[in-house]
C-alpha positions in Angstrom: -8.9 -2.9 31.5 -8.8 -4.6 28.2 -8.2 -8.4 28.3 -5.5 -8.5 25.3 -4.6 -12.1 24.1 -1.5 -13.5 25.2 1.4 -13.6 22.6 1.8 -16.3 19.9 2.7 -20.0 21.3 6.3 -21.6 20.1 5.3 -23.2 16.9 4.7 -19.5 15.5 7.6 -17.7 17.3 9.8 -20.3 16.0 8.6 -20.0 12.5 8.7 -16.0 13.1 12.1 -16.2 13.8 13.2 -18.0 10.9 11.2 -15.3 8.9 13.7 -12.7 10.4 16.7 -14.5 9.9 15.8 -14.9 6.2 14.4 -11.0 6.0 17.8 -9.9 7.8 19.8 -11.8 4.6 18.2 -10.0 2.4 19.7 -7.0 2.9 17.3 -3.5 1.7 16.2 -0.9 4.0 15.2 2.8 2.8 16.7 3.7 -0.5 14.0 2.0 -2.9 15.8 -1.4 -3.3 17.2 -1.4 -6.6 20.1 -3.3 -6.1 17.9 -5.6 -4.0 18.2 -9.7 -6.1 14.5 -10.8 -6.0 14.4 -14.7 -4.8 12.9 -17.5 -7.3 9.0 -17.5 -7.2 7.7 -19.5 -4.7 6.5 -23.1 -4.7 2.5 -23.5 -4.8 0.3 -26.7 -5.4 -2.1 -25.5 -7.8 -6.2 -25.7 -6.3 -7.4 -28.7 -6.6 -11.2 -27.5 -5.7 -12.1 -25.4 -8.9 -11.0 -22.4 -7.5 -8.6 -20.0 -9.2 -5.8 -18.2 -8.2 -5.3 -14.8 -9.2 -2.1 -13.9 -7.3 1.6 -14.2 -7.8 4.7 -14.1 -6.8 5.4 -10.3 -5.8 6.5 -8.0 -7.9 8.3 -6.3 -4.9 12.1 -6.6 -4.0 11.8 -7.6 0.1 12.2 -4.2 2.0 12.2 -2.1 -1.1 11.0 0.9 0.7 12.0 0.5 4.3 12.6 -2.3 7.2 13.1 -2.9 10.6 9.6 -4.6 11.2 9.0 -8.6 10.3 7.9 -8.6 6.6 5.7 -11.7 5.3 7.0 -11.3 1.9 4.9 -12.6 -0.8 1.8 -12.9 1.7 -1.2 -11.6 0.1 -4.5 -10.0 2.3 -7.7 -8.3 2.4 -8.9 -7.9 -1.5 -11.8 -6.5 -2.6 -13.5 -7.0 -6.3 -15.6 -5.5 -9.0 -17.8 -6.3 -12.2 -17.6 -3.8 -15.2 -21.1 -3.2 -15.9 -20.7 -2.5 -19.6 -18.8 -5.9 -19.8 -19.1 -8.8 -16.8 -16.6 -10.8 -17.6 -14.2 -7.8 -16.9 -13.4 -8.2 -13.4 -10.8 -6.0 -11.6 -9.2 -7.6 -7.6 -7.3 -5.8 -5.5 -5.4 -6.3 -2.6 -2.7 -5.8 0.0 0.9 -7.3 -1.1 4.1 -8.6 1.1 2.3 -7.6 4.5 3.7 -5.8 7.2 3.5 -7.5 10.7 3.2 -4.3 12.2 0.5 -2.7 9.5 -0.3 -1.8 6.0 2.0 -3.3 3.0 4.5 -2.8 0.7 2.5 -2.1 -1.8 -1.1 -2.5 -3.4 -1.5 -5.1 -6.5 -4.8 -5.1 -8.9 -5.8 -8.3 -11.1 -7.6 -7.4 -14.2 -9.8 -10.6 -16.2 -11.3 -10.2 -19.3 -12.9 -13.6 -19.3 -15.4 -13.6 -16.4 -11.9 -14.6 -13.9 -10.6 -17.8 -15.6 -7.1 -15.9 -16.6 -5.7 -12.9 -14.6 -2.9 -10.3 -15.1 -1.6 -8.5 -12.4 -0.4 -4.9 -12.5 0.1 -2.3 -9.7 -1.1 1.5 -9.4 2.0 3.4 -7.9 0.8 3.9 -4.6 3.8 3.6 -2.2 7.5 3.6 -2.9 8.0 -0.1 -3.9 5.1 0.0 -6.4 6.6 3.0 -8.5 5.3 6.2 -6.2 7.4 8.9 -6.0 7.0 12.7 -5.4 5.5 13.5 -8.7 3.0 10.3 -9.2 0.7 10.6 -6.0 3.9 10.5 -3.1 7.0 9.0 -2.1 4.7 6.8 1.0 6.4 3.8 2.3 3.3 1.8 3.0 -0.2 1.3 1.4 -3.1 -0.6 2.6 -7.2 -1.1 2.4 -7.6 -1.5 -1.2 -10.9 -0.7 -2.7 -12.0 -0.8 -6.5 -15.5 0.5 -8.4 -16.5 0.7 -11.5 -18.8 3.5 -13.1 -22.0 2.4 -15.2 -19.5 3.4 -18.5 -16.5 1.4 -17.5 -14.3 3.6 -16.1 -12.9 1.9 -12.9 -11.4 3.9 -9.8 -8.7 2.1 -7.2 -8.4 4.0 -3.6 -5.8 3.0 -1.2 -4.8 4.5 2.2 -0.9 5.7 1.7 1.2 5.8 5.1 5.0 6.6 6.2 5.9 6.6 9.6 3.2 6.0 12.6 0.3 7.3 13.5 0.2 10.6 15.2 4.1 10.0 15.2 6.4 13.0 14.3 7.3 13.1 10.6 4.5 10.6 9.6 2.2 11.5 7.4 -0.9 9.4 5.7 -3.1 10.2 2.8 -6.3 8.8 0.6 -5.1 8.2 -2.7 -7.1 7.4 -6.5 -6.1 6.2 -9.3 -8.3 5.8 -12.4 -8.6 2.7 -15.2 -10.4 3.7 -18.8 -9.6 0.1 -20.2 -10.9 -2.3 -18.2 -7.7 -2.1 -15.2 -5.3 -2.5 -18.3 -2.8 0.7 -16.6 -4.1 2.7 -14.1 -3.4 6.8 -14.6 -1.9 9.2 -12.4 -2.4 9.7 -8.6 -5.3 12.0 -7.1 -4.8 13.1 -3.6 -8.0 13.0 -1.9 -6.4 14.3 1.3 -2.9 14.1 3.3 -2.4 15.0 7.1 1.0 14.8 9.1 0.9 13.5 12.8 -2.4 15.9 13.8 -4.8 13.5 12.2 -5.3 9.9 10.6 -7.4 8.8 7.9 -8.5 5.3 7.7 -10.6 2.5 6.6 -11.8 3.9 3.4 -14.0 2.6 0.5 -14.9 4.1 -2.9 -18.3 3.6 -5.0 -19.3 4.8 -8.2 -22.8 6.4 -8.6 -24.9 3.5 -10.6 -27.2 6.0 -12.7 -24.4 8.5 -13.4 -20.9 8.1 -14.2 -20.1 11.7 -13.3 -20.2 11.3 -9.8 -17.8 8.5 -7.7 -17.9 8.6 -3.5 -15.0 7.7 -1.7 -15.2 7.8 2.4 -13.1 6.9 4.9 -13.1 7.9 8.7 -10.8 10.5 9.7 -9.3 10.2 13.5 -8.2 13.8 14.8 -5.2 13.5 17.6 -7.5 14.9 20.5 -9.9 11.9 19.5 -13.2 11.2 17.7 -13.5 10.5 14.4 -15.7 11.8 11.6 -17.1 10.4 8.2 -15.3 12.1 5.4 -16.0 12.2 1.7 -14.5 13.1 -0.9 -16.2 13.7 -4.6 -15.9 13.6 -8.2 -18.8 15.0 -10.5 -16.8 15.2 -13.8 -16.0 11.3 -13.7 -12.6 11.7 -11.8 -11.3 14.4 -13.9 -11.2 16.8 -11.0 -12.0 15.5 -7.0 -13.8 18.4 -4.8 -12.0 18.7 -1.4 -12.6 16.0 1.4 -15.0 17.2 3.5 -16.8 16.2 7.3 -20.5 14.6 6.2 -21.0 13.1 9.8 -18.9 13.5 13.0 -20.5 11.7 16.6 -18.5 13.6 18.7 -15.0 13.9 20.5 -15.7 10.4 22.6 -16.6 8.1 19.4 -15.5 7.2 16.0 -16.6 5.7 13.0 -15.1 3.0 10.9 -16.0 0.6 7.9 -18.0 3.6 5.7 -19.1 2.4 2.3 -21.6 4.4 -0.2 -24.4 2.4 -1.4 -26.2 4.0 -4.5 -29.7 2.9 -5.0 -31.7 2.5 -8.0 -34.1 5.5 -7.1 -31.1 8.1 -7.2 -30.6 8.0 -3.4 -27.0 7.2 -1.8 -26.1 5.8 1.8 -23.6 5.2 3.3 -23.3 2.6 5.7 -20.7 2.3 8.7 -20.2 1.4 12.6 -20.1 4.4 15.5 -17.6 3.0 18.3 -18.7 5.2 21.5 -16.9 5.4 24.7 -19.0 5.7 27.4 -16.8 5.8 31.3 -14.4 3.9 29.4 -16.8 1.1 28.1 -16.5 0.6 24.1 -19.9 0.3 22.3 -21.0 -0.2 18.7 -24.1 0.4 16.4 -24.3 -0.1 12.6 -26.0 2.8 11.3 -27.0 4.6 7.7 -27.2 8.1 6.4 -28.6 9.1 3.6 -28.4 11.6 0.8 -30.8 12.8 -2.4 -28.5 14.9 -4.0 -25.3 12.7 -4.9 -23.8 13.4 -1.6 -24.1 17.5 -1.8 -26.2 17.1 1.9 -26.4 14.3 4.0 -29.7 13.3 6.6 -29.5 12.3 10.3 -28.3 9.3 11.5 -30.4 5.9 11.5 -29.6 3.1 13.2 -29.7 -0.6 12.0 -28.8 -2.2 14.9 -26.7 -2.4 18.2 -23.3 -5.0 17.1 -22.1 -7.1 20.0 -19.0 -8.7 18.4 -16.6 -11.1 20.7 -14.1 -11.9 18.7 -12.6 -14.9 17.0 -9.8 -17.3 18.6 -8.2 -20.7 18.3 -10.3 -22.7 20.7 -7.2 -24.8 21.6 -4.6 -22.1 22.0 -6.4 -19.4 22.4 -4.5 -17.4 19.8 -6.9 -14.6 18.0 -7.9 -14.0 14.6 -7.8 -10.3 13.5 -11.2 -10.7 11.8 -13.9 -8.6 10.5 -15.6 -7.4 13.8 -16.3 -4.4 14.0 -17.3 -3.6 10.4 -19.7 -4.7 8.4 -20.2 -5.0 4.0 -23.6 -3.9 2.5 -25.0 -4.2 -1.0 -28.1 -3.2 -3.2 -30.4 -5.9 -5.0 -31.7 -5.0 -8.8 -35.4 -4.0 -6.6 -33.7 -1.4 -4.5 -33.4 -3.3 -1.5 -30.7 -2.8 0.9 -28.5 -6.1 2.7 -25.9 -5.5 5.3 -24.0 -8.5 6.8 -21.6 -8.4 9.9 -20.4 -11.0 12.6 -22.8 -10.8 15.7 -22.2 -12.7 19.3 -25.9 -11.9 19.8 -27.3 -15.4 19.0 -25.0 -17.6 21.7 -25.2 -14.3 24.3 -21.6 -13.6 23.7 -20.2 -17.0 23.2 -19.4 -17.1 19.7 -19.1 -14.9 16.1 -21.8 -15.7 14.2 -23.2 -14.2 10.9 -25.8 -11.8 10.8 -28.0 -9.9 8.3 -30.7 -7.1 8.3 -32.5 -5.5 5.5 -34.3 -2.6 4.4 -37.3 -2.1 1.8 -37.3 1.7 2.1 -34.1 3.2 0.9 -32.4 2.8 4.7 -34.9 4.1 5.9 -36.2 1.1 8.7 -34.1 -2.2 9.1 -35.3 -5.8 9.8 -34.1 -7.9 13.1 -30.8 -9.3 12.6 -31.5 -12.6 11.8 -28.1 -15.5 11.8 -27.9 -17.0 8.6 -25.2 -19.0 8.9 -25.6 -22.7 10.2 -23.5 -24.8 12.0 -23.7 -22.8 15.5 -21.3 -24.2 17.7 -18.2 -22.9 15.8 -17.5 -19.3 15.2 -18.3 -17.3 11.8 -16.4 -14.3 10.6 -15.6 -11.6 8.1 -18.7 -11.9 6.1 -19.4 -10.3 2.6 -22.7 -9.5 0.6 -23.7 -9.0 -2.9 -26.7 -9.9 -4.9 -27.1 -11.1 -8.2 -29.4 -10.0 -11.0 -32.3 -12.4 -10.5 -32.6 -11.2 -6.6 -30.4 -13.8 -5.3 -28.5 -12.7 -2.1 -25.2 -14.5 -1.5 -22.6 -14.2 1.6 -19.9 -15.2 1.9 -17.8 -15.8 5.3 -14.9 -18.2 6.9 -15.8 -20.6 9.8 -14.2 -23.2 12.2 -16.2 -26.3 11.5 -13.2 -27.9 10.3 -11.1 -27.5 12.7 -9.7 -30.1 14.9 -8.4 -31.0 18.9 -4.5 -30.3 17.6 -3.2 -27.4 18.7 -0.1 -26.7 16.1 -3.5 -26.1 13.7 -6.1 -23.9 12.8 -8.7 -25.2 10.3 -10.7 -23.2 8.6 -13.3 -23.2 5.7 -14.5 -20.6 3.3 -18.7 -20.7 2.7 -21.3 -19.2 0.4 -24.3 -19.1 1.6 -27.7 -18.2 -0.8 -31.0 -17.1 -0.4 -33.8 -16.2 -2.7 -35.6 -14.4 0.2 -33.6 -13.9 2.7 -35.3 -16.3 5.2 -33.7 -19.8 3.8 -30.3 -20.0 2.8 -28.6 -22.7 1.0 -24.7 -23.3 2.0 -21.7 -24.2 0.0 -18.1 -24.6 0.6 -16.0 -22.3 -1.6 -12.8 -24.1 -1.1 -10.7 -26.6 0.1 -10.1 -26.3 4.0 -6.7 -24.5 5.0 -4.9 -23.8 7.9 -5.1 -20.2 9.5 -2.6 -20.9 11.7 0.0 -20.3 9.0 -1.5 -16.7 8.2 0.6 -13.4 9.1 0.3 -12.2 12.4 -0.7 -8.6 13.1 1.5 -7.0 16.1 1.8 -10.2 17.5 -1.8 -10.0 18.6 -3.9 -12.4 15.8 -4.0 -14.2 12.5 -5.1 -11.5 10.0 -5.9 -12.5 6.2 -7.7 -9.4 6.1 -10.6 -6.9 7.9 -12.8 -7.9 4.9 -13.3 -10.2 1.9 -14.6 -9.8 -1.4 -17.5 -10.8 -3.2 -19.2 -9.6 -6.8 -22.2 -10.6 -8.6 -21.3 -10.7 -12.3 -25.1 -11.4 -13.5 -26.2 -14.3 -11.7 -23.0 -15.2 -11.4 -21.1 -14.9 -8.1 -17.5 -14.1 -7.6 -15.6 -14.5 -3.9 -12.2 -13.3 -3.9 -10.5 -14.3 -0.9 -7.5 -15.3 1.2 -6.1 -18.7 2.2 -3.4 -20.0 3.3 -0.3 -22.3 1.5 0.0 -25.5 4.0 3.2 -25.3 5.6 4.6 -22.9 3.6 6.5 -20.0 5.4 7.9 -17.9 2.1 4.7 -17.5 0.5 1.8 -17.7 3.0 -1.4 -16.6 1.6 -3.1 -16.0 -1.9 -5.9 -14.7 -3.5 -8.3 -17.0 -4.9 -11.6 -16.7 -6.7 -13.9 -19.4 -7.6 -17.2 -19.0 -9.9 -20.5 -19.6 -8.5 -23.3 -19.4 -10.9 -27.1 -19.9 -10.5 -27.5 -23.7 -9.4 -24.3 -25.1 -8.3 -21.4 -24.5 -5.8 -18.4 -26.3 -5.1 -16.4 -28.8 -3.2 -19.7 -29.6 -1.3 -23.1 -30.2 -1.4 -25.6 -27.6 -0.2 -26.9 -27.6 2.9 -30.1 -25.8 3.4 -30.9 -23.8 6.6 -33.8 -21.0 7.6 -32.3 -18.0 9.3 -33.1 -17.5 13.1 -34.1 -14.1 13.9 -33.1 -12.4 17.3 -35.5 -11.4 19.4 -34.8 -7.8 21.2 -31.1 -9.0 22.9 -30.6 -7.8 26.1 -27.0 -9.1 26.9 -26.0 -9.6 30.6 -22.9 -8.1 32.1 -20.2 -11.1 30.9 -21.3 -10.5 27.4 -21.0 -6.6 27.2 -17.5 -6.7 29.2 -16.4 -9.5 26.4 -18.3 -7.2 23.5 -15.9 -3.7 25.0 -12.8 -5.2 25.2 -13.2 -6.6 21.7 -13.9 -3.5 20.4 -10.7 -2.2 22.4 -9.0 -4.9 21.1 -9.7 -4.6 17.5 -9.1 -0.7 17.5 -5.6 -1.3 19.1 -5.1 -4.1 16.5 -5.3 -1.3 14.1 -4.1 2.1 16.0 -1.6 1.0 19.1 -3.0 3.7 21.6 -5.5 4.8 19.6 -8.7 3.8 22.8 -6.9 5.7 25.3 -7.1 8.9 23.2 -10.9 8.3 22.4 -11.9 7.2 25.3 -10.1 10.7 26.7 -7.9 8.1 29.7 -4.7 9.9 28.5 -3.7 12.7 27.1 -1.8 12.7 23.5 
């Protein structure tokens, strides 16, 4: 049996409760919330670390689609980012907006720059019901979630989200992958593609979506797709006329009835070939495992090769060390990226290096296309603290950066969490130079996902625009309860971080890991735990202990 973290301690339930209260006066509920007043923006203190903001106040009414669960109204998580390669200093951000407690969001917004991300303007692609989605424009869905965003080597940008209304497996739900399309830089976003829709027999989730770098014709966008008997298979889905027409979503890998996976993203490579990159959760007599593993494909995703494995992930999970409260991190999943050479990086949050102890941050790489992987090796490095929710990208001269969140901050009282935010770089992937992307903040005042964890998202993002790199991330407002969390982004360029010095570290490389008993029982039921985090339920149908 799973060992599930106990529910939140007073000062959150208290501040939860409040949330309700105000929610409750708000009136809304399922009719589209046009006669809903929308409050004054709230009150922020602008960063004072040279980082810049690129959220707002939402453009949401509260519960303009639905209610009955908490809603953190203006609380922004989990963005993702992208350079225009005809023009770097056109970035497009995405993310989640007004979260739910219980999953997914009101709605997605997108921040388009035009000056390398000084200045942002905010727009939304009409997703779900509160951002402009209806029956005619890509589906009346009440929810949206795991924004992704790509540009093709001419410009064009593509958006994905995953659209939901109602709950998984549920009668009368029914979920869907969803594009939209930008030909001016994220200025408006055109109509909705539907990439694929299923009703309570199937849920599709986790996706990502990656333009080809050597041809704009062709865009891959993957997701796993859980089926209501269990397992869950790789799908793509594909454009080869540069999203004028998608082909039908099909099955490119499944690992059987007992295991899923989860966190697939296409990687293109220089010499034509694509990968795609994910985790395989197995059960085995009830026992949750995990691998990070590649396949690969020569003709733009026409046929795919057999599975190859990068490396077994022990993950433990991420909690408060006073309270004991977890953080719905980036376990689990891992982010990948391709250097100018052809080289392949993948980064992910590993307990291997303190035998189960402690997240840490991990990285193995490939010279051959995907073909063989290095060691992991931690690159992170202040060890006796956890590290989570890393993100890779590299920039034009070879540089690799990563970002990730850590603890090192934090202190003995228990009504706090502090946290940092890090970039860590390194010419050749052995030593790494460390900087602090921003000011510290307090996780503690982050949503809370079904009561179970702090969640500012399953992943971060991070872009190189030329050598210059771009984080875009989540942190919390101190002690403010109406607008929790924004979206920052700082610049990062060739010599220089900011908010603190660099500290300079080699990377440690495991040696074969051979965890003892403790550490796999703590590795499964964090795995459990993270898949109920996202799918209440969801491990007793794939590890076949109940039947749907």
């Amino acid at each position: 049996m799973a060992n599930f973290p106990q529910p939140l301690g007073y000062r959150h339930r208290a501040s939860i409760a409040a949330l309700v209260m105000l929610l409750a006066a708000c009136g809304g509920g399922g009719g589209g919330g046009s006669a809903t007043t929308l409050p004054p923006p709230p009150q922020v203190t602008p960063p004072t670390d040279g980082t810049i903001r690129v959220s707002a106040a939402s453009p949401f009414a509260p519960n303009c689609a639905e209610s009955g669960s908490l809603l953190y109204d203006n609380a922004e998580v989990e963005p993702f980012i992208a350079a225009n390669p005809t023009n770097i200093n056109n970035l497009i951000a995405v993310w989640q907006q007004d979260r739910w407690s219980n999953g997914s969001a009101q709605g997605l917004v997108a921040g388009y720059s035009f000056d390398g991300g000084v200045t942002w303007t905010n727009n939304s692609a009409p997703f779900s019901v509160c951002a402009g989605g209806n029956v005619t424009n890509g589906g009346n869905y009440l929810r949206a979630t795991d924004p992704w965003v790509t540009f093709s080597p001419n410009g064009t940008a593509y958006q994905m989200a995953l659209a939901t209304s109602g709950g998984a497996f549920a009668a009368g739900g029914k979920n869907a992958m969803l594009v939209a399309r930008s030909t001016d830089g994220g200025r408006t976003w055109g109509a909705i593609t539907t990439l694929i829709l299923d009703n309570d027999d199937a849920f599709n989730d986790k996706n990502s979506i990656t333009a080809d770098r050597l041809n704009s014709n062709y865009v891959y966008a993957v997701w796993d797709r859980l089926g209501a008997q269990g397992g869950g298979a790789t799908y793509l889905a594909r454009t080869s006329n540069g999203g004028q027409s998608w082909e039908a979503a099909r099955n490119i890998y499944d690992p059987g009835l007992r295991s899923q996976t989860i966190g697939n993203i296409v990687a293109s490579l220089p010499s034509g070939v694509i990968v795609n990159f994910f985790t395989q959760i197995d059960s085995i007599g009830g026992v949750a495992s995990s691998s990070l593993n590649v396949i690969r494909s020569s003709d733009n995703g026409t046929t795919w090769g057999n599975r190859i494995r990068i490396a077994e992930l022990f993950s433990a999970g991420t909690r408060d060390p006073e309270t004991g409260t977890a953080v719905r991190d980036g376990g689990g999943i891992g982010s990948i990226a391709v250097a100018p050479n052809g080289n392949l990086h993948v980064v992910w949050q590993d307990s291997r290096f303190s035998n189960g102890a402690r997240e840490q941050i991990a990285l193995s790489t490939s010279q051959d296309g995907g073909l063989t992987w290095s060691a992991p090796a931690r690159i992170n490095t202040n060890t006796a603290i956890a590290a989570f929710t890393p993100s890779v990208a590299v920039r034009a001269d070879g540089t690799i950066g990563v970002t990730y969140y850590d603890l090192r901050a934090n202190t003995p009282d228990p009504a706090t969490l502090l946290t940092d935010y890090w970039l860590a770089r390194s010419r050749d992937g052995v030593n790494w130079t460390e900087v602090r992307v921003s000011n510290t903040f307090d996780l503690a005042n982050a949503p809370v996902s079904n009561n179970r964890g702090y969640f500012i998202g399953d992943y971060q993002g991070l872009v190189a625009a030329g050598n210059v790199l771009m984080p875009l991330f989540v942190r919390t407002n101190a002690g403010n309860t109406n607008n929790r969390t924004d979206v920052f982004t700082s610049r990062v360029d060739a010599n220089t971080g900011t908010a603190s010095p660099g500290i300079s570290s080699p990377s440690e490389m495991a040696m074969a890991y051979i965890p003892d008993a403790d550490a796999r029982r703590r590795n499964s039921d964090n795995l459990i735990q993270k898949l109920e985090y996202r799918r209440p339920g969801w491990w007793r149908r794939l590890s076949g202990n109940r039947a749907p």
